[in-house]
N, C-alpha and C positions, 0 to 999 in steps of 0.2 A: 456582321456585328450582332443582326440577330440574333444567329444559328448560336454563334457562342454563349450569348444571354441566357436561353434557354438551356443550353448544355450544362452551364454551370449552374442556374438554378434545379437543374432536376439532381445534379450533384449535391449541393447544398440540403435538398427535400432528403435525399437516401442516407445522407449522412443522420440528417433529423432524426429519421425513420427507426434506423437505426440504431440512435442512443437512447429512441425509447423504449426499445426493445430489453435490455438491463433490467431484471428484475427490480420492483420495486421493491423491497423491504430493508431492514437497518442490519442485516447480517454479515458480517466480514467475518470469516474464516481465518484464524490466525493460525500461518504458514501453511497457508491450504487447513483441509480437511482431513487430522493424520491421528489425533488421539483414540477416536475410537472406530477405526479404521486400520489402522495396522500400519500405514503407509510412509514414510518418511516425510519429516520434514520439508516443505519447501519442492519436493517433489512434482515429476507431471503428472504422479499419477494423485498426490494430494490435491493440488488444482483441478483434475477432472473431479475428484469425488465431490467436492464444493459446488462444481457448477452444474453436477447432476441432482445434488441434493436440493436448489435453490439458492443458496448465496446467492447476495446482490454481487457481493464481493471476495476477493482472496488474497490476504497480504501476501508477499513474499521479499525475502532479504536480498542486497547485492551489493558483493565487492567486487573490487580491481585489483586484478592480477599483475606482476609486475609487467610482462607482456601484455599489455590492456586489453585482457580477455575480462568480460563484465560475464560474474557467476553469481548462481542463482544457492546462495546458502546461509545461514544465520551467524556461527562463531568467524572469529577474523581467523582461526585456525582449520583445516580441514585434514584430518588422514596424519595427523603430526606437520602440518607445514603451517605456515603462516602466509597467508594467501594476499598477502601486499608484497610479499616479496616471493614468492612461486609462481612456476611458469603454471600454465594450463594444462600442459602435456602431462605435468609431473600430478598434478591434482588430479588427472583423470584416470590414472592406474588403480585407483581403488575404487568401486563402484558403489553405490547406495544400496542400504542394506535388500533393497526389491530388486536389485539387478542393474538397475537405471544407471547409467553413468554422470557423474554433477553437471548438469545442465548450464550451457550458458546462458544469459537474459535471451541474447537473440535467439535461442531454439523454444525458452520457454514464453515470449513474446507469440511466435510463428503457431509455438501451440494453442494459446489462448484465442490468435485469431480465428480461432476454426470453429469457434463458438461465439452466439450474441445473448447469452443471460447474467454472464457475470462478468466484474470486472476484475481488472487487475491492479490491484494497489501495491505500489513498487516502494520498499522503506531501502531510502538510499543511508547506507550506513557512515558512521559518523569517525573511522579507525585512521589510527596516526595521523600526521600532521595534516595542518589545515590545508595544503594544497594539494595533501592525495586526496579527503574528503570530498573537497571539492569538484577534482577530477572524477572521481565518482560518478557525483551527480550530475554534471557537464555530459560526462560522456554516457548516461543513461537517458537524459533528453536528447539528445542530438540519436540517438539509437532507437527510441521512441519514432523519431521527428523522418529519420530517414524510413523505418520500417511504414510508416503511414499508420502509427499504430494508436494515435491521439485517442479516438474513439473509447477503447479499450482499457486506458490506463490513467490513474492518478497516483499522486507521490505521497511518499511522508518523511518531514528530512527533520532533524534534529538539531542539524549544526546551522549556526543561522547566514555565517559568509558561504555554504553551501545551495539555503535558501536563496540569498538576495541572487548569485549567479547562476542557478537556476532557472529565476522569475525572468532575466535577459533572453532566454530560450525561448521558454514555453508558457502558453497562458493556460495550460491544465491547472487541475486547482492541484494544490501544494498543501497540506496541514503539517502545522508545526507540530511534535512530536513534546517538547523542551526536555528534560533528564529523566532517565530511571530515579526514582525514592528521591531527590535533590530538589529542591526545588530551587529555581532560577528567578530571578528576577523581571525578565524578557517572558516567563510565560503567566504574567499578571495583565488582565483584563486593556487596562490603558496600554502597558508596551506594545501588546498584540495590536490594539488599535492603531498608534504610533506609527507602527512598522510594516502598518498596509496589509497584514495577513490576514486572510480572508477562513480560517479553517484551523481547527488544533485537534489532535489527537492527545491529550494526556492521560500518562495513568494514572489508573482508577483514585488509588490515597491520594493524590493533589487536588483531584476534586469532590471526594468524600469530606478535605480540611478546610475547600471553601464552595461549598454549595451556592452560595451568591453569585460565583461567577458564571453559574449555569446561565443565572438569567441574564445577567449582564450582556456573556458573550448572546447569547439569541437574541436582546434588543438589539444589540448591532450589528445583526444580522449574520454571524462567524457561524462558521459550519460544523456542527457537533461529533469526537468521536470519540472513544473512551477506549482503554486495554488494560489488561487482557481480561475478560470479564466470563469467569466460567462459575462462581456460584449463582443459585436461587437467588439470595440478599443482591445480589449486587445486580445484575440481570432484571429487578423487580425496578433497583434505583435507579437504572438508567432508561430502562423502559415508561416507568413513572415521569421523567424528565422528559420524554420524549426526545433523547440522542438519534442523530440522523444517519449513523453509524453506531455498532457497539463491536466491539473485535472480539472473538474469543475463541477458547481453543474445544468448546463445544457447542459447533455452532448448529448440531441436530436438536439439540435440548431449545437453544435458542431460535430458532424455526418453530419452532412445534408451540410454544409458547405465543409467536408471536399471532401464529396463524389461528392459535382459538383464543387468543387473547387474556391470559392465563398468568 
């Protein structure tokens, strides 16, 4: 009983060790590091440039195949298919414009693990009905969970019956997303509180139209993160707020700012 006490705590300690290893700064890399880099979207070779440049972080997109192949890409379309209803075999006849073939979650999971400075921030997507959505992000924790990859990754989900069966999986943290340009009801300070969400990601106009909630959500301790944030102005305003995350699609500019303080 001892032997084991000890085993698991030195487990426990490397795990620690380990996630303090993550760079500390508020830079998320929206869909890797690919605008002023040449690289494609969502790519591995976008996520290496992120996590050699510093990123703390590197979002990436993923849907489900009809063969419940989980891929790593942004539009619900790829190559003229509709990738909720295309097998994997047929999506991977066309390769990314660097060569690369579309990478599933689990190859581009396998890659991130090969690295401890950045993370992987996984935007489980929100396309046709609610029970593909859901299967989505079901079957992207449980793919997390079996790769042992907790360490490495957090979510950002949109749809909130995605959220709640989600949270039954995994206690990574989760930030609600709520709509592009729309504003929802559910992503108002109190619903957030309500609904036990610990963490939001909204964009930017929703909270340029209520600055109040900046402070709201940080008295009640919610985990700040804003997109996609690629001008000076905006970069100035959330850095002024002190966002705990800022996403954008140039996150050298945002580096270099944060590192001389600028």
């Amino acid at each position: 009983m001892k032997r084991l006490f000890i085993i698991l705590s030195f487990l426990l300690c490397a795990t620690t060790v380990m996630a303090q290893n993550f760079r500390q700064n508020c830079v998320v890399a929206h869909r890797g590091a690919w605008k002023n880099t040449g690289h494609p979207q969502n790519s591995l070779a976008s996520f290496r440039a992120a996590a050699e440049m510093g990123c703390h972080g590197s979002e990436c997109d993923v849907h489900l195949t009809v063969d419940d192949s989980l891929v790593v890409t942004h539009d619900p379309t790829y190559n003229g298919l509709e990738i909720e209803h295309a097998k994997y075999a047929d999506l991977i006849k066309k390769p990314l414009k660097n060569g690369e073939k579309l990478p599933t979650l689990r190859e581009y999971i396998a890659f991130v693990k090969k690295q401890r400075g950045t993370k992987l921030i996984i935007d489980v997507k929100n396309i046709g009905s609610d029970e593909h959505a859901v299967a989505i992000g079901v079957a992207t924790a449980k793919l997390v969970k079996e790769m042992e990859a907790e360490p490495w990754v957090e979510y950002l989900v949109a749809h909130i019956p995605t959220y709640d069966a989600m949270r039954e999986i995994t206690s990574l943290p989760i930030a609600y997303l709520g709509r592009w340009k729309v504003e929802l009801p559910e992503m108002h300070p109190d619903e957030v509180q309500k609904r036990g969400i610990k963490a939001i990601d909204y964009q930017d106009i929703h909270l340029f139209n209520h600055p109040d909630w900046v402070d709201t959500f940080r008295q009640r301790g919610v985990h700040l993160n804003a997109w996609t944030i690629n001008s000076e102005e905006g970069m100035t305003w959330f850095l002024d707020r002190k966002f705990d995350y800022i996403t954008t699609d140039n996150p050298e500019r945002l580096l270099e700012r944060v590192k001389t303080g600028k």
